[in-house]
DRENKE-253643 format. One record per residue (C-alpha): residue in three letters; x, y, z. Coordinates in steps of 0.1 Angstrom, whole numbers, plus 5000, padded with zeros to 4 digits. Example, Ala and Ser with C-alpha at 12.3 -4.5 7.8 and 13.67 -1.06 7.14 Angstrom:
REM DRENKE-253643
ALA512349555078SER513749895071
END
This chain:
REM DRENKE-253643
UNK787610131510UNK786410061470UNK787510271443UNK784010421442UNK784910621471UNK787710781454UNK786711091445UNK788111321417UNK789111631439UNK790411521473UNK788611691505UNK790211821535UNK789011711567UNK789511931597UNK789111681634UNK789011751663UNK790511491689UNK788611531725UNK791611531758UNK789411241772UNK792911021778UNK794610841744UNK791310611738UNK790110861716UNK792810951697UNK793410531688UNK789710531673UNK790610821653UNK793010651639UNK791310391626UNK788510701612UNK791310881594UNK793710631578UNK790210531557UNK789710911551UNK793210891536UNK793010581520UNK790210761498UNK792311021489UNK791411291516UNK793911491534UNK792911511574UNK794211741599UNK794311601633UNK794311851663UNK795211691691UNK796611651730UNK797911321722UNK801511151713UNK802511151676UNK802710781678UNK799610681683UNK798810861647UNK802110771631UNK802810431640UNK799410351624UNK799210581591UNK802310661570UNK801410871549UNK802011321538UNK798011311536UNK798411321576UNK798811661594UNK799411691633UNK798911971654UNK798912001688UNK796212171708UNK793912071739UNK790712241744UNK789612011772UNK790811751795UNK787411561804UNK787411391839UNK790511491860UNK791711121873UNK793911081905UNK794910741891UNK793610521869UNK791010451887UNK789610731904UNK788211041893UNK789211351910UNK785611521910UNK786211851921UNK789511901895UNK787511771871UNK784012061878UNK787312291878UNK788512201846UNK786312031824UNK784712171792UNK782211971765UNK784312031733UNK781611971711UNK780212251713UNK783512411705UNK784212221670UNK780212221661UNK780612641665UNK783912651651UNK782612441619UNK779512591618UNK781512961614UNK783612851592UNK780212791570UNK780912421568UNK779112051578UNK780411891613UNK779911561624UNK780211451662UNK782011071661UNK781410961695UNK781410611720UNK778010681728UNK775410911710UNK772610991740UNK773511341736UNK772311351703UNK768811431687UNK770311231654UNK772810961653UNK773710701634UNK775110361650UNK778110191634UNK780209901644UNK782509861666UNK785710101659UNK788709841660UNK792209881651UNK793509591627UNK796109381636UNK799909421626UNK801609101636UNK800708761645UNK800208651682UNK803208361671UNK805508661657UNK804508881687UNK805708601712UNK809008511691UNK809708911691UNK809308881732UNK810708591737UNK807808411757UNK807608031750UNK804007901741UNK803507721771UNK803608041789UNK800108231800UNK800108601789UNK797608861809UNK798209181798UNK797809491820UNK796509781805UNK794810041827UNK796810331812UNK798510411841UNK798910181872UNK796610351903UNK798710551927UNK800610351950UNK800510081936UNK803109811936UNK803109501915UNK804709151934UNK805408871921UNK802808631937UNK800408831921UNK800308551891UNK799808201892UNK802808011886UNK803708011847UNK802108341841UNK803808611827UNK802509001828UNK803109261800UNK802409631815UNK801909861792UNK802210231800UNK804510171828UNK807010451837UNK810710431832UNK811310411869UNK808710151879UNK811109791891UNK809009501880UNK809709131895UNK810708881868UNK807208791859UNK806209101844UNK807509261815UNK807109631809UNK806309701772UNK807710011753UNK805310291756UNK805210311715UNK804309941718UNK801209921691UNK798509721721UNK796009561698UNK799309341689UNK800109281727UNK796309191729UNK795508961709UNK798608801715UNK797708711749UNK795408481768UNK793408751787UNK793409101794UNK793409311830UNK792309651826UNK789709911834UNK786509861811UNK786110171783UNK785210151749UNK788410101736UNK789709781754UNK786409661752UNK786009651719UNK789209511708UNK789109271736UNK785609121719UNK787009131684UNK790408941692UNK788008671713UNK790108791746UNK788608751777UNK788709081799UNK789409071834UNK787609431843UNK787709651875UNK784809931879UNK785410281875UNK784110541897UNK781710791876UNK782210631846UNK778710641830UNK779510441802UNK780210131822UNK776909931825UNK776409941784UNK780209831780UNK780109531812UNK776509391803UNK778209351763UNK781109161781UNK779208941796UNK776508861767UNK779308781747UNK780808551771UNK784108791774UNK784308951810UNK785108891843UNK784609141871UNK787409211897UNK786509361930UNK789209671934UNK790409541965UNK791309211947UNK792909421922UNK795209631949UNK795909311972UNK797309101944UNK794408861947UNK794208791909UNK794608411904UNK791208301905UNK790008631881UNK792708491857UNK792008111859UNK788108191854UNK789008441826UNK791308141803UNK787707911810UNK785808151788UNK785008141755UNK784108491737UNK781908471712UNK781508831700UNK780308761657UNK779709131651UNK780809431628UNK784609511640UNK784609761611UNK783610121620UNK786210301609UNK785510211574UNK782110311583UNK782010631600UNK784710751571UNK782710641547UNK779410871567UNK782011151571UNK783011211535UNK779311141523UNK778011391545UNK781111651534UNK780011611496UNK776111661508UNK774711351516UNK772411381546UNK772611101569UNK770211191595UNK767211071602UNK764111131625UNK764210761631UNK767010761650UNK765711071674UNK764311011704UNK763710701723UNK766510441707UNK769110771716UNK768410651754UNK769910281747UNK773010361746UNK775010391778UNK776210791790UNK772310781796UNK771810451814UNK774610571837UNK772510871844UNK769010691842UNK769210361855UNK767910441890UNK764610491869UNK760810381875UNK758310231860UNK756410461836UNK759610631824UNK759710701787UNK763210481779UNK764010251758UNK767210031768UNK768709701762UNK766909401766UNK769309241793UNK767909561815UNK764509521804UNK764309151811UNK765509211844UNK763209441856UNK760509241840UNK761208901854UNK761709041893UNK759209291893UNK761609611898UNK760809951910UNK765010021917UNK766009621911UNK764609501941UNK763009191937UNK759809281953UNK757109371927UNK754609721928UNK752109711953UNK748309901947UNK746209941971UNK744709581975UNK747809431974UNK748609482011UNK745909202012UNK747508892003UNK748208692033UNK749408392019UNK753308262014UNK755108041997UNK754307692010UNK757907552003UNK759207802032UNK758307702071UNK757908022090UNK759307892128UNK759008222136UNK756708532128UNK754008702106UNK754308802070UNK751309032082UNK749108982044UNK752309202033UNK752509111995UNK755809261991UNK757109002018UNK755508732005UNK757408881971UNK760808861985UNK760308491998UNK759508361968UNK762108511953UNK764508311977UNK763008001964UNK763708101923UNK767608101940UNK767407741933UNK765907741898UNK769008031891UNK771707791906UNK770307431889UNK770407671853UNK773807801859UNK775207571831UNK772707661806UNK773207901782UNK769507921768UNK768508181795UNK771108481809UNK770708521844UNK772108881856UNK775108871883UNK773408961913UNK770908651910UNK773508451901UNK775708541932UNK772908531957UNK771908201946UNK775308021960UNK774608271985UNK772608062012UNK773007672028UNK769007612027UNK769507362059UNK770007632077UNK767507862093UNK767308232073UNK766108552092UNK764308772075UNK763709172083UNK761409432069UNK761909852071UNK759910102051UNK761510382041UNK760010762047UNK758011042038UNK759211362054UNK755311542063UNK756911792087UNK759711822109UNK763011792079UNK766511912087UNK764912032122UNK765611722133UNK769411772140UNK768312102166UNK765711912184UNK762311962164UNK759511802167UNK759211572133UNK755611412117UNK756711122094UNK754910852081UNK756410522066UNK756610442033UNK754510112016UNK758210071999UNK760509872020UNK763909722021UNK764009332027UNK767309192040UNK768008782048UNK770308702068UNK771708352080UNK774508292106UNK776407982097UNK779407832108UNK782507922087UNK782607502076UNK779407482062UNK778907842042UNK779107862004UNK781908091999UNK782308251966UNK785308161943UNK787608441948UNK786508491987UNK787608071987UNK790508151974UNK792108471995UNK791108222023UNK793007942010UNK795708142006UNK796108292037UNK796107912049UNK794607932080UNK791507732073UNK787907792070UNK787708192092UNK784108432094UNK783208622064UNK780608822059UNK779008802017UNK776409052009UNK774209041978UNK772509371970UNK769709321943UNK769509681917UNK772909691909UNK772409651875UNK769909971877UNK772410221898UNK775810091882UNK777409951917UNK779109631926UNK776109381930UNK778209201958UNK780709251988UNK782709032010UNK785109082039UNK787208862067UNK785008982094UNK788909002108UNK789209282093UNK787109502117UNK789209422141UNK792409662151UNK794209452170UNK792609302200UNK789409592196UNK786809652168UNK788309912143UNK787710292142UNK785110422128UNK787310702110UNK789210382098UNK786210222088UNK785010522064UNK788110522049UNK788010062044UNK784610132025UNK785910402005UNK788510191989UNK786110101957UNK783410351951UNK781310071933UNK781609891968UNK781410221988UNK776910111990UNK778409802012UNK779310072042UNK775510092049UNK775009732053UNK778509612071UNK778809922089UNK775809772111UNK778109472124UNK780909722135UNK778409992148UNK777409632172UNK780809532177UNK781709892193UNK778710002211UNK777209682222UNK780309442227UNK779009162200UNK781408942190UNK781008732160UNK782308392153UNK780308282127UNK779708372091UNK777208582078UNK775608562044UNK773008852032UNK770408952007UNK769409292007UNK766609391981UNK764809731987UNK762309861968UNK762810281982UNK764110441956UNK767810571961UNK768210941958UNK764411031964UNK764311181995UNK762510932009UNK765310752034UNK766310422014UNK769410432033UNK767510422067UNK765610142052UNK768609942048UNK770310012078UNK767109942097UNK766309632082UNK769709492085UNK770609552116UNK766909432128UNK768209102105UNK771109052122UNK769809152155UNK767608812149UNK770008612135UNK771908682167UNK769908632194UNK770109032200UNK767109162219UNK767209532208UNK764009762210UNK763309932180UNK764510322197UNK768110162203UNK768109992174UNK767410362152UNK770210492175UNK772710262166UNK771810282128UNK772310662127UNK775610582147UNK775810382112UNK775410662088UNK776810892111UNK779810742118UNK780910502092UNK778810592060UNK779910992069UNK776711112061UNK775811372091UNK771911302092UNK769411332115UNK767811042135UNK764511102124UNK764510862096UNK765510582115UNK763110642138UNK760510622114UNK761610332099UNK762110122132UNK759610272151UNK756910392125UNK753410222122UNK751110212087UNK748810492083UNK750210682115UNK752010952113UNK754710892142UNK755711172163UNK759211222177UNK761311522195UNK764811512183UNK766311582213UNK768111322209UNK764811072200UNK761611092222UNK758410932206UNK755811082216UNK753510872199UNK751410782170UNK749311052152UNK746310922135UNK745611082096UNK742211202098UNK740110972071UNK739911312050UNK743511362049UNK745611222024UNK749311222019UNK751411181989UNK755311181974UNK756011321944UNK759811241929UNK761511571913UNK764211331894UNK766811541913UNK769011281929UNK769211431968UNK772111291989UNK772211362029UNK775711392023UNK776111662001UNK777711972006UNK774412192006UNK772911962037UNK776111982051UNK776512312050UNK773312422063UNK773612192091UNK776812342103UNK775512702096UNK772512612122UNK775312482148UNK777012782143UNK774013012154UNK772812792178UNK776912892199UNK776613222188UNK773213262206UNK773813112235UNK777213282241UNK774713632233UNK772413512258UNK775513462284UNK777113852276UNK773313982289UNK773113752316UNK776413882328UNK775714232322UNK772114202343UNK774514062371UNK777414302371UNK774514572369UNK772914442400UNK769314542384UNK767614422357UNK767414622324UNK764114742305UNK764814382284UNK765214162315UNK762414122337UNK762613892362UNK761613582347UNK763913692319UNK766713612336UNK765613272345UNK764913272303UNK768713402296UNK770113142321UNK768412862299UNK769313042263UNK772913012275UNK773112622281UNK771112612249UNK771212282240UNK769012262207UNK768012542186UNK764412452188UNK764212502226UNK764012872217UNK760712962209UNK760413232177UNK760013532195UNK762613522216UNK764813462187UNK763213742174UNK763213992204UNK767113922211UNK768913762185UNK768013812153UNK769814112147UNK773113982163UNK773413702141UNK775213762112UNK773813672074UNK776813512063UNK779913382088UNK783313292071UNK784412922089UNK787613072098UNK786313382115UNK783913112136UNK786412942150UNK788913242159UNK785913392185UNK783913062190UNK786712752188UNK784112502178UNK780712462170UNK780012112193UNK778611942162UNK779811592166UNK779011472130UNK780211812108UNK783711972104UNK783812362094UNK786212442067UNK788212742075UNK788012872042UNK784212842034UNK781413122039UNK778012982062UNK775013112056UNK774013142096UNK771013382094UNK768713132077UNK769712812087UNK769512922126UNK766213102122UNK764512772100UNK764512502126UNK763412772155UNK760112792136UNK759712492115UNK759712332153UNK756412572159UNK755112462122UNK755312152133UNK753612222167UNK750612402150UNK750312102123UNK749711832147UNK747512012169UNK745212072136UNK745111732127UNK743511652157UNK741011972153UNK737611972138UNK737211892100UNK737012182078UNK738212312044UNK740112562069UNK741812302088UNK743112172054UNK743912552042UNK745912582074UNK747812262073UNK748712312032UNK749612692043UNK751712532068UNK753812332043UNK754612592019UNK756212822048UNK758412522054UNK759012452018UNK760212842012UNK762212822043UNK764412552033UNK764812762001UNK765613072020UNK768712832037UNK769412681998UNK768312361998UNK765712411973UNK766112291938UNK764312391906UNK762612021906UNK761112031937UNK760112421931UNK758012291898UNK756312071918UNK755312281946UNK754312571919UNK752212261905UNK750812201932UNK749712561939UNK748112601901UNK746212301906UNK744612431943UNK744212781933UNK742512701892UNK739412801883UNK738612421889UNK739312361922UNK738112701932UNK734612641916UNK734512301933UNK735412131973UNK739012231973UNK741011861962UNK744711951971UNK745912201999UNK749812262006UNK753212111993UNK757112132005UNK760111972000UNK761211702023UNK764111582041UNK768011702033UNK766411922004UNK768412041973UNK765811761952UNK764411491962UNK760711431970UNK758211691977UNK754811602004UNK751311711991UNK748411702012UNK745111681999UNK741711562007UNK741511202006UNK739211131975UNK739511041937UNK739711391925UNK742711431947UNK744111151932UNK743311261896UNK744811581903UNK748111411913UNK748311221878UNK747611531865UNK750611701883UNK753011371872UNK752111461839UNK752511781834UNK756011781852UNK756911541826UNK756011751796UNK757812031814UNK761011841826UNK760811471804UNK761211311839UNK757911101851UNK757711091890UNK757210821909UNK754110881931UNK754310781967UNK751310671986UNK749710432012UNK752210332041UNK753510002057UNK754709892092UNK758309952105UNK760409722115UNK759409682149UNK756009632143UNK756709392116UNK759509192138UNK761508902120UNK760508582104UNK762908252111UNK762208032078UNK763907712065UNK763307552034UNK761107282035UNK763506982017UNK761906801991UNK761406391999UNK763606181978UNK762306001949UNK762905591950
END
């Protein structure tokens, strides 16, 4: 820093160093030895080591004390976040130092990675630490020759049980581990540095680095031109900002975490020495934020209402939150997102474009596909996802170029398919909930009608010779030596938008146990491995679910591209859509003739059994079995159709989005799920005491008549809740079901609660009262809403079939699976039908409830199908973004399910050579 920064009294500077793990504390650094080179004195309160302060700054100017207000995100191991530690533990120490300053009548200053949590903010450049030796003197200190590759491991910590070999590294390689602990044995081609050894040295004296991605290795790993081999870290939202910078600049190369454990790192390394990093930019914000900290202390004001706002939302802690966002949303992010969505047409990073309601008219498809089999059925968002095959080649032929960035996920699927071999192509939509919900696991009748957004999966079966495998699946094949073997590759476009692994492989070996397909309690716990990979258990899980319950064996290869346009989190059933339209993909592929009810049964078997999510089958039902603008009607028990239910031409359905991520497998779903098992035993072993007591008695009491007992008899083999009509619930066992039931307490009178798909945790309290009473009449609801939809139009049938929905909507609150989100929009909903407005006028919009597993998600409206409805909607979007900042997406119109829509068999039609 210049002299004019000097100033003639010296200021103290109290800071505050977050717990967040030592990546904090090595920025600081930087920040304060420019404080003291001006002349300040700083006081550094801190959790971490001495060292990392004192083997940076010499100097009495620097004062150390140690204190740790928070810890941040409790981690297992270096790679894994321990979630419920963490909500245990974890405290936002801004706050804290903001407060503290602010009563100690003095400025603060928040330095941060990212700012999104901030109204004002000022960017600076990257925060590097200079450099104390030279890569040549670093190497003659170690004693490693110059012909000797260096990767350096630095992930803080190796993850637990973790064991480094010595075929891990190509031959000539050599590993320095930092943060190693005294006891770990290391084979001779690792080194294990001091744990005061000063890393950006040890960095930029190597030829690449091995880590997990964070601000700190990322930036010094750009400013020392080192490329970074990276592995993905679970709940990490900083991540897509930090990997999308790697790769711009031409500095980072993803490792699966499997790859990582396994020891498969060769060809990660040998791709990471071919790169050349490129980062040009600032390396000095240190200097910078010092400079900004002792301005603002002398009573500068830095910020700025420029900076407020939308450009906050670039930056990365929000994209981790956000990027599962829609069209319409009020962000502004990078370009490299922006020119993604815009170039595939994203709604979640699909690469099937928004649909209105004439687009369902196109009919026509790409010409340089030859359908052998099948309809594209005028679907535009098929025809969509076929010409997005065909850009494939355009990605792979640019792949050399550097004039246009291609993002991963196109660049992976376009080496993903042999185009002389046939592709198979399946369609599922996903679904709106109408009526029916979490009824469905106790045998309700369910009203659901598909989605117009579906998921899109290709699939083509090739013989292990002639598929284009992927560089580092080519590699753990070669090395296993056993020749070309079946792998399954999976492409999953909207990766980029939900911050997941954009690909998968597997040895489809690997299913196998032995001589038989693999458990599925082994299986949950293969896909768990790598939470960025954890998506793939949806989509691979179908080829085990086939192997187990239907025999298949599979000798070939299979290669897939899955691209869905149903938003994840909604409510709306985009994992259904997936499961659905893979396993109806590979069905084809195979030669499997499976009618669209087995098919849904297997695919809940899917989420059931190896995804671990305890749903219903209702929404693979809808999705195999559902037809466009039909509402399709199922008993749960375990799935009869009934039929199709035709919306009357004045009734109109819509989905409105709360921005409350909902997840079937959440404790709340769970939970109320097992509370309705629960009451569903307790009834029926109620129902067997009175039956006994009317036989040892000989004569039937005042309560049982005669054809009561044949009623008892039935209510004691019970076999779904909703086989018990209300008022017998009422008249016998309302009163002798409990509000609340502790797990352990269950189990000591009742042993087990014969729910296949739940375990009850001893320790937990159920609320029974509610979630055994809300499928018992949702399943009349239901009843009562489908007979009206078929009755005589009138404002009253609309009044009923709206008063309808709210009685479900405040029943699933009554169990706790409401959410303030879907509440607003409900409340919404209600203003709007009951203003002066709509009261003056025909009556526009009629009834709204939440749908599906609840606790946020997507909430139904029904309405009368005209433009005034439809206004009233936007109206309701817009209003729940002033109230909330979130802008729904608005679901309407519907689409065929996969049986209706079948498969199409394409090849690409080859081009004639030119003389």
């Amino acid at each position: 820093m210049g002299q004019e920064h000097l100033m003639k009294r010296p200021l103290i500077f109290a800071y505050y160093v977050t717990g967040h793990g030592f990546g904090h504390a090595t920025r600081v650094v930087e920040v304060a030895r420019h404080l003291i080179l001006a002349g300040h004195d700083v006081h550094v309160v801190t959790g971490a080591p001495d060292y990392v302060f004192t083997t940076e700054i010499e100097s009495p100017r620097l004062f150390l004390r140690k204190v740790l207000l928070d810890c941040g995100a409790v981690q297992a191991d270096a790679l894994t976040v321990d979630r419920l530690a963490s909500l245990e533990k974890v405290s936002d120490v801004v706050p804290v130092a903001c407060r503290a300053a602010a009563d100690a009548g003095i400025r603060s200053v928040c330095v941060t990675n990212f700012s999104a949590a901030f109204r004002d903010a000022i960017d600076v450049p990257l925060v590097v630490r200079r450099l104390h030796k030279s890569r040549d003197e670093v190497r003659r200190e170690l004693g490693i020759p110059d012909d000797v590759k260096i990767v350096i491991l630095n992930f803080g910590g190796q993850p637990s049980g973790w064991t480094l070999k010595e075929d891990y590294l190509p031959h000539g390689w050599l590993c320095l581990v930092c943060g190693a602990s005294e006891s770990l044995e290391l084979p001779a081609n690792f080194m294990k540095l001091a744990k005061d050894a000063y890393t950006p040295d040890m960095i930029a004296a190597s030829d690449c680095m091995l880590g997990k991605i964070g601000y700190g290795t990322v930036s010094e790993a750009l400013a020392y031109k080192i490329p970074f081999v990276f592995v993905r870290r679970d709940y990490f939202n900083e991540e897509p900002f930090l990997r999308n910078m790697l790769e711009f600049y031409q500095g980072g190369v993803e490792m699966i975490r499997r790859d990582l454990l396994t020891g498969h790192w060769r060809p990660y390394l040998e791709r990471a020495i071919s790169l050349k990093p490129c980062y040009e930019g600032g390396i000095n914000g240190g200097e910078v934020a010092a400079r900004i900290l002792q301005d603002t202390a002398t009573g500068k004001n830095y910020t700025s209402d420029k900076l407020s706002g939308a450009r906050r939302l670039r930056d990365a802690i929000v994209l981790g939150y956000q990027l599962q966002r829609v069209p319409g949303r009020d962000l502004s992010i990078p370009e490299w997102y922006a020119n993604a969505e815009n170039e595939l047409g994203l709604r979640t990073g699909s690469a099937t474009a928004e649909m209105n309601d004439d687009s369902f008219a196109m009919a026509s498809y790409p010409e340089d596909f030859e359908i052998l089999h099948g309809d594209v059925m005028g679907l535009s968002d098929t025809v969509n996802f076929l010409k997005s095959l065909l850009e494939l080649d355009a990605v792979l032929d640019s792949g050399k170029s550097t004039e246009k960035r291609q993002i991963r996920e196109r660049k992976a699927a376009a080496n993903l398919f042999n185009w002389e071999e046939d592709i198979f192509v399946a369609r599922a939509p996903g679904r709106l909930d109408v009526m029916g919900g979490i009824a469905d696991y106790s045998g309700s009748l369910v009203l659901q009608m598909p989605t117009r957004e579906a998921c899109h999966v290709a699939v083509q079966k090739i013989h292990p010779t002639k598929q284009r495998l992927w560089k580092h699946a080519l590699a753990r094949q070669n090395a296993k030596g056993q020749g070309p073997t079946p792998v399954l590759q999976i492409v999953s476009y909207g990766s980029e938008l939900s911050n997941r692994g954009p690909t998968f492989d597997m040895d489809l070996s690997d299913f196998m146990d032995g001589e038989q397909p693999m458990s599925y309690e082994k299986a949950r716990s293969y896909f768990a491995r790598d939470p960025s990979q954890r998506w793939a258990a949806y989509i691979a899980g179908t080829i085990l679910v086939l192997m187990k319950e239907l025999g298949i064996c599979f000798e070939d290869s299979i290669s897939m591209l899955v691209s869905s346009a149903v938003p994840e989190g909604k409510g709306v059933s985009s994992s259904a859509a997936v499961e659905v339209a893979t396993m109806s993909a590979i069905a084809a592929a195979h030669g499997l003739n499976i009618n669209p009810r087995e098919l849904a049964l297997l695919c809940q078997k899917v989420e059931n059994h190896v995804v671990g999510a305890p749903c219903g089958v209702m929404d693979q039902m809808t999705s195999a079995c559902g037809e466009a603008n039909k509402l399709l009607a199922m008993v749960c028990q375990p799935a009869e159709v009934l039929g199709l239910v035709d919306i009357p031409s004045h009734v109109r359905f819509w989905g409105i989005d709360s921005g409350i991520r909902h997840s079937v497998g959440g404790a709340d779903y769970g939970s109320v799920r097992i509370g309705a098992f629960m009451g569903r035993k307790i009834i029926k072993s109620v129902a067997s005491d009175l039956l006994s007591e009317s036989c040892a008695n000989g004569v039937t009491s005042d309560d049982l008549e005669e054809d009561g007992v044949e009623l008892l008899e039935k209510e004691a083999a019970l076999d779904y809740l909703c086989n018990l009509s209300p008022h017998r619930y009422e008249a016998l066992y309302v009163k002798r079901l409990p509000e609340t039931l502790l797990g352990e307490t269950f189990l000591e009178k009742y042993d087990d609660h014969n729910d296949p798909v739940t375990v009850i945790d001893k320790k937990r309290n159920y609320g029974l009262r509610a979630a055994t009473r809300h499928p018992i009449y949702e399943n009349f609801r239901v009843k009562a809403f489908k007979a009206l939809l078929t009755s005589s139009t009138s404002d009253y049938q609309l009044t009923a079939l709206g008063e309808l929905m709210y009685q479900c909507h405040y029943s699933y609150s009554a169990c706790g699976l409401g959410s303030d989100g879907t509440d607003r929009l409900v409340q919404l909903v209600q203003e709007m039908q009951h203003g002066k407005n709509s009261r003056s006028a025909e009556g526009t919009l009629y009834g709204s409830k939440i749908t599906g597993g609840g606790s946020g998600g997507t909430v139904c409206v029904v309405g009368r199908n005209c433009l005034r409805s439809s206004e009233q909607i936007l109206q309701i979007q817009q209003r729940y973004k002033n109230a909330t900042g979130h802008l729904p997406i608005i679901f309407e119109g519907s689409s065929p399910g996969a049986g209706k829509f079948g498969h199409l068999r394409i090849r690409r039609r080859l081009q004639p050579e030119q003389n």
